[in-house]
ZAFITI-380475 format. One record per residue (C-alpha): residue in three letters; chain; x, y, z. Coordinates in steps of 0.05 Angstrom, whole numbers, plus 32768, in hexadecimal, padded with zeros to 4 digits. Example, Ala and Ser with C-alpha at 12.3 -4.5 7.8 and 13.67 -1.06 7.14 Angstrom:
BEGIN
REC   code   unit      x      y      z
REC    ala      A   80F6   7FA6   809C
REC    ser      A   8111   7FEB   808F
END
This chain:
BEGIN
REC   code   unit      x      y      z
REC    unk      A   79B6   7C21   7936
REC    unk      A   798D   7C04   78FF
REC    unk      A   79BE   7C25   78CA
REC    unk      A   7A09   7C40   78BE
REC    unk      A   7A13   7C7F   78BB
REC    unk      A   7A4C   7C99   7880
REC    unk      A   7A6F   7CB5   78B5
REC    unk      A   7A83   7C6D   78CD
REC    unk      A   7AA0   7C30   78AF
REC    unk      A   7A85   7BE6   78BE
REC    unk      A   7ABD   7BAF   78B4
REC    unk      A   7AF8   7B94   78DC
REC    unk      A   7B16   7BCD   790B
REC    unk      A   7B49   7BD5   7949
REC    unk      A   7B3D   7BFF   797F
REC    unk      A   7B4D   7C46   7981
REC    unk      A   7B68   7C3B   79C5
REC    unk      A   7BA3   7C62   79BE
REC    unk      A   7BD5   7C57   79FF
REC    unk      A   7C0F   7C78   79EA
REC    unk      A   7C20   7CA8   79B2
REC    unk      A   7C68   7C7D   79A5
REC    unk      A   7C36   7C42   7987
REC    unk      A   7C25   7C76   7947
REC    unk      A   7C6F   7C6B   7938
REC    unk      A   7C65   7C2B   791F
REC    unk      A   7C21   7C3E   78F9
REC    unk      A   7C52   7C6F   78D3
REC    unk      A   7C87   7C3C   78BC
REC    unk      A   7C4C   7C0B   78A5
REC    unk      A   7C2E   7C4F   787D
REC    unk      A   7C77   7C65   7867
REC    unk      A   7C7F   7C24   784A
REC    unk      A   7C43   7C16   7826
REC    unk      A   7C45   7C59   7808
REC    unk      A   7C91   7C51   77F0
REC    unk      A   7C86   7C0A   77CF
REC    unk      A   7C49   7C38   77B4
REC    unk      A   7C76   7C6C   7790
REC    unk      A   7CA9   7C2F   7779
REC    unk      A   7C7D   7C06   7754
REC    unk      A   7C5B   7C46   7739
REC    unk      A   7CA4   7C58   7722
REC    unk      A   7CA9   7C13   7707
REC    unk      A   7C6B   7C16   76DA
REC    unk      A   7C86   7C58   76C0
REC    unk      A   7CC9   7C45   76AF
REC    unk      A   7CA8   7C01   7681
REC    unk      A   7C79   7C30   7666
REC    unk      A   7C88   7C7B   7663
REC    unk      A   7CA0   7C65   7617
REC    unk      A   7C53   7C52   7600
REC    unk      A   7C1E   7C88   761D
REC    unk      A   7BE2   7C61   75F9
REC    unk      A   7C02   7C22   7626
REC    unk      A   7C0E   7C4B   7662
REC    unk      A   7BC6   7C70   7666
REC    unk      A   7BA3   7C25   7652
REC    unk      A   7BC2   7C00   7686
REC    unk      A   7BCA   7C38   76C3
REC    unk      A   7B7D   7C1A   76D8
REC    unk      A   7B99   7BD6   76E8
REC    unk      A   7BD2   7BFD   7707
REC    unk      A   7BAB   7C22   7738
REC    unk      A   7B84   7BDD   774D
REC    unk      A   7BC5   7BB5   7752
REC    unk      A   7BE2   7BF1   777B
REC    unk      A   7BA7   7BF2   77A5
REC    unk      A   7BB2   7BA7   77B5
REC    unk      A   7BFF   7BA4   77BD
REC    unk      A   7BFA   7BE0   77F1
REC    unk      A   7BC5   7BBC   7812
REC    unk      A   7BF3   7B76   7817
REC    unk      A   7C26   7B97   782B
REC    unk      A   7C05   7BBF   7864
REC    unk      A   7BF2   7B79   787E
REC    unk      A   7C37   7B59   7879
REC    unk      A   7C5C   7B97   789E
REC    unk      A   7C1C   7B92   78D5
REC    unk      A   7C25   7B54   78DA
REC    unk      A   7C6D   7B4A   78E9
REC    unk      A   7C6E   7B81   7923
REC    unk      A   7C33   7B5B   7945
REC    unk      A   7C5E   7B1F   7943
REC    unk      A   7C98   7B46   7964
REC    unk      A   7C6E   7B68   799C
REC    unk      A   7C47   7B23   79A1
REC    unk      A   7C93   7B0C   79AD
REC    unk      A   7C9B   7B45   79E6
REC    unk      A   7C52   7B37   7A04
REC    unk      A   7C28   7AFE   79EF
REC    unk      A   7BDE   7B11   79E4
REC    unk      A   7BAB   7AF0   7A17
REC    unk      A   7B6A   7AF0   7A32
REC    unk      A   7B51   7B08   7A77
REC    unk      A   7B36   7B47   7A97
REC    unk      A   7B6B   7B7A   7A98
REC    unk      A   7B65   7BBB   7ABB
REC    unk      A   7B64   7C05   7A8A
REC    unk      A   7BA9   7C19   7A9B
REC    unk      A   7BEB   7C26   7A78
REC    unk      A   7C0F   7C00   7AAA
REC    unk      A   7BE6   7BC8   7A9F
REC    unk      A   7C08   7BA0   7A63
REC    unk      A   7BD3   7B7D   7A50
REC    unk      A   7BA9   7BC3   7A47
REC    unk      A   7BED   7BE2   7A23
REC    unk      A   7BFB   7BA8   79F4
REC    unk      A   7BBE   7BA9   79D9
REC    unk      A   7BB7   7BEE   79C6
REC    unk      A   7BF4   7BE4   79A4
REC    unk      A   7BE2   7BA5   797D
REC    unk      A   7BA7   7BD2   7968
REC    unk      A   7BCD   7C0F   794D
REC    unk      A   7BF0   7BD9   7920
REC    unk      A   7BB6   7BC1   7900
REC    unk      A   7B9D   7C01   78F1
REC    unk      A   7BBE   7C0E   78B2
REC    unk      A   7BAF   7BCD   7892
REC    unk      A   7B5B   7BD6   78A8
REC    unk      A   7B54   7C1C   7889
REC    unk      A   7B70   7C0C   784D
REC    unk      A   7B45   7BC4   7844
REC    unk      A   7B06   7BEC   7854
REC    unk      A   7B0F   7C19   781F
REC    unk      A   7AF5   7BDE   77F0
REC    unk      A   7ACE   7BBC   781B
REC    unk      A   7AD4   7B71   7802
REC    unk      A   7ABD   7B30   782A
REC    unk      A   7AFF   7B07   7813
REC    unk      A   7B29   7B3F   781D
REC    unk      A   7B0D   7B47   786C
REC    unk      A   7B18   7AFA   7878
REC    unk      A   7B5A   7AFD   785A
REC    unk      A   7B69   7B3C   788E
REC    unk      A   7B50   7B12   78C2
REC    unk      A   7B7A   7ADA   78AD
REC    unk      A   7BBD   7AF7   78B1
REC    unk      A   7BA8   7B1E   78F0
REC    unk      A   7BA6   7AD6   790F
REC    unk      A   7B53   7AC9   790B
REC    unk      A   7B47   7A8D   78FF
REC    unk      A   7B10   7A9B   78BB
REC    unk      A   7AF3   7A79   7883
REC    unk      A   7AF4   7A9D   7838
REC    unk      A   7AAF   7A81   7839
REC    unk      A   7A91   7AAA   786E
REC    unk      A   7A67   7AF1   785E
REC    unk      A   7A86   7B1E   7894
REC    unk      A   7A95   7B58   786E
REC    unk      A   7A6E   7B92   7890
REC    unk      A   7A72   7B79   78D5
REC    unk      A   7A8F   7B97   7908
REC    unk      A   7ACC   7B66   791D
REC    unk      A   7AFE   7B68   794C
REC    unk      A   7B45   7B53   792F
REC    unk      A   7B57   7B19   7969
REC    unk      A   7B41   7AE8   7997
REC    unk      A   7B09   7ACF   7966
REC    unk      A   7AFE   7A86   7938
REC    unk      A   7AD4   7A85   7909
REC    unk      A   7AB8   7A41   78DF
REC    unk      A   7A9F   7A40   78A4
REC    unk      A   7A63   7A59   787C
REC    unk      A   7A51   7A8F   78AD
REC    unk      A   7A30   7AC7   789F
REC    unk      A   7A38   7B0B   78D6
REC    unk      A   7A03   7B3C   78C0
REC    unk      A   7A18   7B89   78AF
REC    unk      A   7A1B   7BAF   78EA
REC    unk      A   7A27   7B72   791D
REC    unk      A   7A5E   7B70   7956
REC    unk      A   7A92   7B3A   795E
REC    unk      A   7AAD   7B4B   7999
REC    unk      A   7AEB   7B27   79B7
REC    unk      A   7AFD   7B6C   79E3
REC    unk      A   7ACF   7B99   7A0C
REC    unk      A   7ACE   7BD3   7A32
REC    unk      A   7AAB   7BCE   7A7A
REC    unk      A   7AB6   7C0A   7AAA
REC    unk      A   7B09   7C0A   7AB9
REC    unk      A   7B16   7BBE   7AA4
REC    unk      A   7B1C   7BA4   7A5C
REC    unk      A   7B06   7B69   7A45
REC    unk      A   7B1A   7B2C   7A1B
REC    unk      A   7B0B   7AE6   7A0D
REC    unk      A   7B0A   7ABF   79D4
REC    unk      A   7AD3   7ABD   79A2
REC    unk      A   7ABF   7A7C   797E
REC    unk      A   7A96   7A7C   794A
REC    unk      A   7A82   7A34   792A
REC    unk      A   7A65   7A24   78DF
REC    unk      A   7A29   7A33   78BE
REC    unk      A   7A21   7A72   78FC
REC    unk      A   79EC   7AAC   78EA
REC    unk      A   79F0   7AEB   790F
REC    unk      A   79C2   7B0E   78FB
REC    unk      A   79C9   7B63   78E6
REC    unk      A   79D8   7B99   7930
REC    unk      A   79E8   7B5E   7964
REC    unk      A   7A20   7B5F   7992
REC    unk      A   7A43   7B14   799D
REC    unk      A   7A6E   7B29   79E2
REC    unk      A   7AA9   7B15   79F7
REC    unk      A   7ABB   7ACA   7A0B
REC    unk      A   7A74   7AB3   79DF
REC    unk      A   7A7B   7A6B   79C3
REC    unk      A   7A46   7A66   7986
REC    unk      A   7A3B   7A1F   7973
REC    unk      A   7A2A   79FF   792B
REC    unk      A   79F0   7A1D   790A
REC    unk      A   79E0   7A45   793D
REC    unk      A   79B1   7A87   792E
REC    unk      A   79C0   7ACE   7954
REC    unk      A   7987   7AFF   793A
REC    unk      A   7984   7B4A   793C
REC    unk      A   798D   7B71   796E
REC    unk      A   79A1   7B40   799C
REC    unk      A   79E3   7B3D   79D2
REC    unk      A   7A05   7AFE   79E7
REC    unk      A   7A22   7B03   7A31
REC    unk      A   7A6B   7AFA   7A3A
REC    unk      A   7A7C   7AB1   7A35
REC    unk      A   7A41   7A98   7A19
REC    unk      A   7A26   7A56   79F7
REC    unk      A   79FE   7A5B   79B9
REC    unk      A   79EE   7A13   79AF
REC    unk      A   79F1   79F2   796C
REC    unk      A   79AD   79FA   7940
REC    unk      A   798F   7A2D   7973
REC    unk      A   7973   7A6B   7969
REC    unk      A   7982   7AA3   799B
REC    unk      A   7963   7AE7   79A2
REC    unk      A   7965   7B23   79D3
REC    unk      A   7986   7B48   7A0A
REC    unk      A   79A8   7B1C   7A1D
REC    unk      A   799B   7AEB   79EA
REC    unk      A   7975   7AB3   7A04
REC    unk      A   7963   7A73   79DC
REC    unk      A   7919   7A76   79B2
REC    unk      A   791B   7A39   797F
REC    unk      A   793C   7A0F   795C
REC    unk      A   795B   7A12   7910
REC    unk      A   7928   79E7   78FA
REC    unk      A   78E3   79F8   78C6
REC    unk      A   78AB   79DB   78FF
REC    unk      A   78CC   7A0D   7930
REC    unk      A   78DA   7A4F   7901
REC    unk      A   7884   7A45   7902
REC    unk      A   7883   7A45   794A
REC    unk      A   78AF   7A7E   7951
REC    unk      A   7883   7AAC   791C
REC    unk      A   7842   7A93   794B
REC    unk      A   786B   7AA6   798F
REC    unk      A   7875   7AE8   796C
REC    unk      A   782D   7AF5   795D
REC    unk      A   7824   7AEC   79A6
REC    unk      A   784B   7B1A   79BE
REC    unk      A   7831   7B51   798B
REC    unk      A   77E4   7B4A   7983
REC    unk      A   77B4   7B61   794C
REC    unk      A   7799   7B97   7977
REC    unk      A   77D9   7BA8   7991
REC    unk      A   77FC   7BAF   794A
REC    unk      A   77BB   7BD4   792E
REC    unk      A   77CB   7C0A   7961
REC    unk      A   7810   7C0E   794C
REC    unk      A   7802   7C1B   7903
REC    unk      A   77C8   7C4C   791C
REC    unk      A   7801   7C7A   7943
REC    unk      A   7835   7C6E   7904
REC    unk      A   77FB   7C8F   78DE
REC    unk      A   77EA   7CBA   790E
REC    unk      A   7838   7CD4   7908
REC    unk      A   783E   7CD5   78C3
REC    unk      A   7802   7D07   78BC
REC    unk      A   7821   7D33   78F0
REC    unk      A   7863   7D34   78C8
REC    unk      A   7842   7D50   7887
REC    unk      A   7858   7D86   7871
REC    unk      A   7863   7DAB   782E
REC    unk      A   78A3   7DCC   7845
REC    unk      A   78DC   7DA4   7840
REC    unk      A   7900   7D91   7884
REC    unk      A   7946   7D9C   7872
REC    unk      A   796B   7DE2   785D
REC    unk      A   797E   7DD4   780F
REC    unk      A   79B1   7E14   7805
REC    unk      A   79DB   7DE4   77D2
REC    unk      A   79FF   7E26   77B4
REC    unk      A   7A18   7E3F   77F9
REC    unk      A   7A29   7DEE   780E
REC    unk      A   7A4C   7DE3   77D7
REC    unk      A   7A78   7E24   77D5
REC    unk      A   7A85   7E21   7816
REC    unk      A   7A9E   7DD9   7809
REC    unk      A   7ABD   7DE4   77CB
REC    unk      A   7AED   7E23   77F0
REC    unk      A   7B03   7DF6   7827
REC    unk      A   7B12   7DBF   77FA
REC    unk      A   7B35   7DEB   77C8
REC    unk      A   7B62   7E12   77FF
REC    unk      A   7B74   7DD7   7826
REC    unk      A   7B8B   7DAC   77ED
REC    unk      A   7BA1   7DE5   77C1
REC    unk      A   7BEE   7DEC   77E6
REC    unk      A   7BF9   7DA7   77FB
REC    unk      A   7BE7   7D97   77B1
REC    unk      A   7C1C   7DCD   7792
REC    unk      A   7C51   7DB7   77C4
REC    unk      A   7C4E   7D6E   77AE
REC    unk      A   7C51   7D86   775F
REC    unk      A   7C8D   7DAE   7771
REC    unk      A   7CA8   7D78   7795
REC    unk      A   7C9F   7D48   7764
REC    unk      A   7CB5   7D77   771F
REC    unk      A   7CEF   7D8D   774E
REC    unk      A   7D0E   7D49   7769
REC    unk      A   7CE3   7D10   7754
REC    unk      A   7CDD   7D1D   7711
REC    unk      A   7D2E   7D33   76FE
REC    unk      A   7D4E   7D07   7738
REC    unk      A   7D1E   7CCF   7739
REC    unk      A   7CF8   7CB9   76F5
REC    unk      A   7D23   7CE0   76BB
REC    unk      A   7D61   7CBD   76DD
REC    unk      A   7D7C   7C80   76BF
REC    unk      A   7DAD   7C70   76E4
REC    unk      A   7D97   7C77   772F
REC    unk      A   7DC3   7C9B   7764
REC    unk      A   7DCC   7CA3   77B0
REC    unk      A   7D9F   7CE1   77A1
REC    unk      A   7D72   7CC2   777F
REC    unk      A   7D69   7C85   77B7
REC    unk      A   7D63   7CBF   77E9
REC    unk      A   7D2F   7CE5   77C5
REC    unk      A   7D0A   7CA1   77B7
REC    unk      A   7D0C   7C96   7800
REC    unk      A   7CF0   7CDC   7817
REC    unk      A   7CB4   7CDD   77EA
REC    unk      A   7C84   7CBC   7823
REC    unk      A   7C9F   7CE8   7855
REC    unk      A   7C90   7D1F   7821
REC    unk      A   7C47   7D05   7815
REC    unk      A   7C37   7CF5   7856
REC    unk      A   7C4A   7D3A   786B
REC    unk      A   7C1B   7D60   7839
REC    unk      A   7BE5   7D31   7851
REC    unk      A   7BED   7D3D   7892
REC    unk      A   7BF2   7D8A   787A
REC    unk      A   7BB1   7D84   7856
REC    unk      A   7B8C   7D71   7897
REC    unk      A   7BA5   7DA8   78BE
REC    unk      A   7B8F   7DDE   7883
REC    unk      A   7B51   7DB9   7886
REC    unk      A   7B44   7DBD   78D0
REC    unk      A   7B5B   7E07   78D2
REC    unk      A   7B33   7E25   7895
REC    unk      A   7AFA   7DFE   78B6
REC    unk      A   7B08   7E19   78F6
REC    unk      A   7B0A   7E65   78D3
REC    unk      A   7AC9   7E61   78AD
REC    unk      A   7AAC   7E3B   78E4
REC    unk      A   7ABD   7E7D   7917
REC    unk      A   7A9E   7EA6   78DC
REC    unk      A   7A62   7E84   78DA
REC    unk      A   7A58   7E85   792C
REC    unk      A   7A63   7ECF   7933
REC    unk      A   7A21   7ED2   7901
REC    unk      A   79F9   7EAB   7921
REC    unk      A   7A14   7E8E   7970
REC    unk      A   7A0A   7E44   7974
REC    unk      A   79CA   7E32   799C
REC    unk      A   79A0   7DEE   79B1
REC    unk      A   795F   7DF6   79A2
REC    unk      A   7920   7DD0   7983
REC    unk      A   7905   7DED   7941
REC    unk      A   78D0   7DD5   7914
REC    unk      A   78E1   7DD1   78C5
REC    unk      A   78A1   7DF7   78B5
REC    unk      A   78BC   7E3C   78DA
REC    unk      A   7904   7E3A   78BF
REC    unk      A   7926   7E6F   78F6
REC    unk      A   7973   7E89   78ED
REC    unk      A   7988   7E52   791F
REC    unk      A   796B   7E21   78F8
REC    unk      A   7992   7E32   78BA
REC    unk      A   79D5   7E41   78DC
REC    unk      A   79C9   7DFE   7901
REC    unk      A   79C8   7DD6   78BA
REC    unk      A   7A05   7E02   789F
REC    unk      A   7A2E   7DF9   78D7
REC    unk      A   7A25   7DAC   78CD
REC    unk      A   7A36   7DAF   7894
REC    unk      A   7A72   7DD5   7896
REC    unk      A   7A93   7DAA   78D0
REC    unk      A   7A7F   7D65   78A9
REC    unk      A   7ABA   7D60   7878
REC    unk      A   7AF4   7D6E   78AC
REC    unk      A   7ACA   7D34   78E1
REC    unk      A   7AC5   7D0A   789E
REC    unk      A   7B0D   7D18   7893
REC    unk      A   7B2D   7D02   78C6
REC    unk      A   7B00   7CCD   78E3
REC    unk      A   7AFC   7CA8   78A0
REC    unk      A   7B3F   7CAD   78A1
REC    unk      A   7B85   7C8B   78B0
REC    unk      A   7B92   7CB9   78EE
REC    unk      A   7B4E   7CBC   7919
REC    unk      A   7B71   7CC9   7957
REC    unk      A   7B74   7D06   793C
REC    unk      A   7B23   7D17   7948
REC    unk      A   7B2F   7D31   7987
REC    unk      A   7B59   7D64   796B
REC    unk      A   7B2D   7D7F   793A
REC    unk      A   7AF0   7D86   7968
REC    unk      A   7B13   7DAB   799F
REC    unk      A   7B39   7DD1   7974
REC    unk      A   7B04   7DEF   7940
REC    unk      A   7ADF   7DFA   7989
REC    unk      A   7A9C   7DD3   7976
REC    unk      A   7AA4   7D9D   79B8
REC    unk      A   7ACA   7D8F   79EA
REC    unk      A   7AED   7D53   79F8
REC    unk      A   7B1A   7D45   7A35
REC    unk      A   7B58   7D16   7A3A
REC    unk      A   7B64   7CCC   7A2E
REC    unk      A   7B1E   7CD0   7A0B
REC    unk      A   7B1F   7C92   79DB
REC    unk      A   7AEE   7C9E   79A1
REC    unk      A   7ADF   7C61   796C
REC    unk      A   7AC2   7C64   792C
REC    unk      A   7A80   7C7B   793A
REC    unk      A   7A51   7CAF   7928
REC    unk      A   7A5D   7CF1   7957
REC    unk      A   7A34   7D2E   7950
REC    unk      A   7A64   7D6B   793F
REC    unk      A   7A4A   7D9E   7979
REC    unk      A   7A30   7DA4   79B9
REC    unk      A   7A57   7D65   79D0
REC    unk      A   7A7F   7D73   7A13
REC    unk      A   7AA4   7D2F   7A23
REC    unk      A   7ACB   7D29   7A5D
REC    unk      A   7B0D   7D00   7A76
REC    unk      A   7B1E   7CB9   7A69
REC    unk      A   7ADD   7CAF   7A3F
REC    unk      A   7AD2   7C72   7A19
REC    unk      A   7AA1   7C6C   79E6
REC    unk      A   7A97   7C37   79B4
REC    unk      A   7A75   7C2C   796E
REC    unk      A   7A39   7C58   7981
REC    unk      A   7A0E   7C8A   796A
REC    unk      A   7A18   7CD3   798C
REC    unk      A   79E6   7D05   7976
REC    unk      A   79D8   7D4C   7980
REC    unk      A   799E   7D50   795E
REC    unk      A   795B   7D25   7958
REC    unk      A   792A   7D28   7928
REC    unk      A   78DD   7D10   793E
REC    unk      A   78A4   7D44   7936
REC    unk      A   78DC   7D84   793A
REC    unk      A   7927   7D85   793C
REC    unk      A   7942   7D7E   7981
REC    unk      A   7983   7D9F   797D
REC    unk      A   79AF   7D90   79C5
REC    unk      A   79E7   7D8E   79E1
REC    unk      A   7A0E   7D48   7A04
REC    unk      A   7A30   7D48   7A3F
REC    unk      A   7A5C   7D0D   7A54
REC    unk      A   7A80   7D0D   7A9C
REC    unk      A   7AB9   7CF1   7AA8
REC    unk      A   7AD1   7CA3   7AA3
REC    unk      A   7A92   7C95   7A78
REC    unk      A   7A8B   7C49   7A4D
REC    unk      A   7A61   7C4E   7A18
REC    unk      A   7A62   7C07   79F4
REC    unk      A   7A5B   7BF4   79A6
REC    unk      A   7A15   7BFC   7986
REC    unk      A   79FF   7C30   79C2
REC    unk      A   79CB   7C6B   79B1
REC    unk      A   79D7   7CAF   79D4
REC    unk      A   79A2   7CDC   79C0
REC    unk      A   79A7   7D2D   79C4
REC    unk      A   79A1   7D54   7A0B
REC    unk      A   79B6   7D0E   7A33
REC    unk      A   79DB   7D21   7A6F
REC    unk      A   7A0B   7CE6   7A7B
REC    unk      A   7A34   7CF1   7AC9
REC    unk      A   7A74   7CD1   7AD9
REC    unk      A   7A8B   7C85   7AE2
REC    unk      A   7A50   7C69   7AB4
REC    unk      A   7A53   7C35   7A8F
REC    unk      A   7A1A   7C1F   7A4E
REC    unk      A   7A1E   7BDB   7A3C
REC    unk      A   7A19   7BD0   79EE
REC    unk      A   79CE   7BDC   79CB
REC    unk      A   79BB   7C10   79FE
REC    unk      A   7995   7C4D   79DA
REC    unk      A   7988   7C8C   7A07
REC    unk      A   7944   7CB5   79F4
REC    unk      A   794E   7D07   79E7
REC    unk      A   795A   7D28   7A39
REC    unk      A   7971   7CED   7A60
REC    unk      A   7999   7CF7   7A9A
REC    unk      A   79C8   7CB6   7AB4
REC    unk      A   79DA   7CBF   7AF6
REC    unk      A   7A23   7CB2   7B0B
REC    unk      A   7A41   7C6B   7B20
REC    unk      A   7A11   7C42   7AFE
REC    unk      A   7A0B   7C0B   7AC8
REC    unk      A   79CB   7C12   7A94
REC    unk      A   79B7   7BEA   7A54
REC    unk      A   797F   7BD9   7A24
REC    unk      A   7952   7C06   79FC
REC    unk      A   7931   7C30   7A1D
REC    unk      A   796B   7C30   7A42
REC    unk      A   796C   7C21   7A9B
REC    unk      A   7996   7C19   7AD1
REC    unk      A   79B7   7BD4   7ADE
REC    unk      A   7996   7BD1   7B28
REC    unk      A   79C4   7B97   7B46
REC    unk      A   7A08   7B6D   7B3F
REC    unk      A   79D7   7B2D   7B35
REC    unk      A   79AB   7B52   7AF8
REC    unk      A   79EC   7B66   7AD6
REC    unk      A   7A03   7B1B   7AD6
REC    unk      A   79C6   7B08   7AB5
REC    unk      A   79D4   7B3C   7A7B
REC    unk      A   7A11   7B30   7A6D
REC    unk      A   7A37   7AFB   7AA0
REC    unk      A   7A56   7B32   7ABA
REC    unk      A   7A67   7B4D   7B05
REC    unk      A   7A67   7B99   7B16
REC    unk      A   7A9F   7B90   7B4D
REC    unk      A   7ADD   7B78   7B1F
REC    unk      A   7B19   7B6C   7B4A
REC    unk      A   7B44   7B46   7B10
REC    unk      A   7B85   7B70   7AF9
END
């Protein structure tokens, strides 16, 4: 994955490992309360300053930033003392723990995630490097404010950090992982002056010492040593220099090695070569902007359009007479006060369901037109399929958008089954990644990771196919599945594995690396990634 889609957000994030439905009850108090001490101090600033509208309409910008900042503070504080309560009940550790609710371990921290979630979406909104280390901080990382670690991906425990480090966009810090029926942690230590460089995955258990360099592309195994002033590169990443000028120079020459003139003059040849073949006067995409944009413009418009009115009726109806015109304030007014997040939250949560519905509707419209169909078309003979292929991805983009962006993106399963596009079967987890919005059929207790899940594949034509997933499928973070890949049951893909367009993985096996194979032994997988097939550890 050499970029991030919009789709997706890179930053500090918690599983959305969701092991029972009770945990969201604490995800609503932290959101309730936010979102009243939102409405109080907004109902401060109008009581100082309802008397002076010049005052009121200068200073509401500094209003909405301080706002923005006291919701996000006090997210963190209300996170932060129910993870010291359930730390209280369970104490966080390390080990290899099997994928089961019984399993406390497992359960505990799926919970501890669902806590954090709240405070994560609403720091990644405005993505800031001292406002991830200060996340970090209070979520018991151990951080410097002079590190750059604001668009990697980073897991929220288990991990030290020194100073002066820099974590490339796109990276994994890794402190939990995902390996057939077992999770994984171990604690991550990461010493000063540390450059990982943009897309590598640091595994649980690595230690990286002083100085050390991690460069693209490249996966640590679990409980590895980096050593200090090293440079480390691959899969897995072995040692090839030393931080040092003399051996950058012998690097660059061990490079031109490995890719010769004659070898890198037939490269550009076939980049040329495919660049010619890909000329073409008529345009690749289908530009209908007028039907795009009504079509957006009516499901925004009819989804918003009631929740909208109800709140303004709510609000000139209670708020307003019981709430801001009162001066002296009652039990009435206290009550009203106290229901107004409840009220808000509702209408959200109303707004999503119109949403997903009106989708659903013009989505069945659209359909009866033209059926659904894989395919591969060329841009230069623009058939019906191809059109209704590029308006149906459109239409379902703002309701994935929607909810995956989102503070509720357990929800995603919902919306694909329900507007009929996929399917996906139970105790499916599904994590902030890009997933392709048809064709998909996902089976039961299927994990996948930070990855990129496509339907469709652009090279000389537009492949346009369907993924199937069988059942108990592991897909790790930074993974590739490309369209028409046939994936059986009990497979696992370690992280940084990209499938090409057709591949069929055959059940009960382990693969990796790009192009992706099979893991052929216990001994081969230990040399990847430290790592035994046959885990007997509860």
């Amino acid at each position: 994955m050499t970029s991030t889609p919009t789709s997706v957000n890179d930053g500090p994030y918690s599983t959305n490992c969701l092991v029972s439905p009770f945990f969201l009850i604490l995800h609503f108090i932290n959101i309730w309360v936010s979102v009243f001490l939102l409405f109080s101090t907004f109902l401060i600033y109008w009581n100082l300053t309802r008397d002076f509208f010049y005052l009121f309409i200068f200073i509401l910008p500094l209003e909405v930033f301080l706002s923005y900042f006291l919701i996000v503070f006090t997210a963190l504080f209300i996170s932060k003392l129910f993870l010291i309560l359930v730390n209280l009940v369970y104490e966080p550790r390390e080990g290899i723990f099997k994928r089961k609710k019984s399993n406390k371990d497992y359960y505990f921290w799926s919970l501890r995630a669902v806590i954090k979630k709240w405070p994560i979406w609403l720091a990644n909104l405005i993505p800031s490097s001292v406002l991830t280390n200060l996340l970090l901080t209070v979520f018991g990382i151990k951080t410097s404010f002079s590190n750059s670690i604001n668009n990697a991906n980073i897991d929220t425990e288990f991990i030290e950090i020194g100073r002066d480090t820099i974590i490339g966009k796109g990276s994994f810090i890794k402190s939990s992982m995902i390996f057939k029926e077992y999770l994984i942690i171990r604690k991550i230590v990461i010493e000063d002056g540390v450059i990982i460089a943009p897309h590598s995955y640091v595994s649980p258990g690595t230690v990286i010492k002083e100085n050390a360099t991690l460069n693209t592309l490249s996966v640590t195994k679990l409980n590895d040593i980096l050593h200090k002033d090293s440079i480390y590169s691959g899969y897995p990443a072995e040692k090839i220099g030393i931080n040092s000028e003399k051996k950058e120079i012998i690097i660059e020459d061990y490079m031109e090695i490995l890719v010769d003139k004659s070898t890198k003059s037939s490269y550009s040849k076939l980049i040329e070569k495919e660049n010619d073949s890909n000329k073409s006067s008529e345009p690749k995409f289908v530009k209908n902007f007028p039907l795009y944009l009504g079509l957006f413009a009516f499901i925004y418009f009819f989804s918003y359009s009631l929740p909208i009115f109800c709140f303004i009726l709510f609000f000139k109806e209670f708020f307003i007479p019981y709430v801001i015109v009162r001066t002296f304030y009652s039990h009435l007014t206290a009550l009203i006060l106290i229901l107004t997040p409840t009220i808000f939250l509702s209408l959200y949560g109303f707004n999503i369901i119109l949403t997903v519905f009106i989708t659903k509707l013009c989505y069945h419209i659209i359909c009866n037109l033209n059926e659904p169909r894989e395919g591969v078309y060329h841009w230069s003979d623009k058939s019906k399929e191809y059109n209704f292929y590029f308006l149906r991805s459109f239409l379902l983009r703002y309701a994935k958008w929607k909810v995956q962006r989102g503070p509720f993106p357990w929800l995603i399963k919902w919306i694909f089954n329900f507007i009929g596009s996929c399917t996906i079967g139970k105790n499916c987890v599904i994590e902030d990644l890009y997933l392709s919005k048809e064709f998909n059929e996902i089976g039961n207790n299927v994990y996948m990771g930070k990855i990129l899940l496509t339907n469709q594949l652009w090279d000389r034509e537009l492949t346009v196919k369907g993924v199937h997933i069988g059942d108990n499928v592991v897909i790790s973070d930074g993974c590739c599945i490309a369209p028409g890949n046939i994936l059986e049951e009990n497979i696992t893909i370690l992280p940084f594995s990209l499938t090409s367009k057709g591949t069929h993985l055959s059940s009960n096996n382990v693969y990796y690396d790009d192009p992706i194979k099979k893991v052929q032994n216990e001994e081969e997988l230990v040399e990847l990634l430290n790592l035994k097939v046959d885990l007997n550890n509860e």
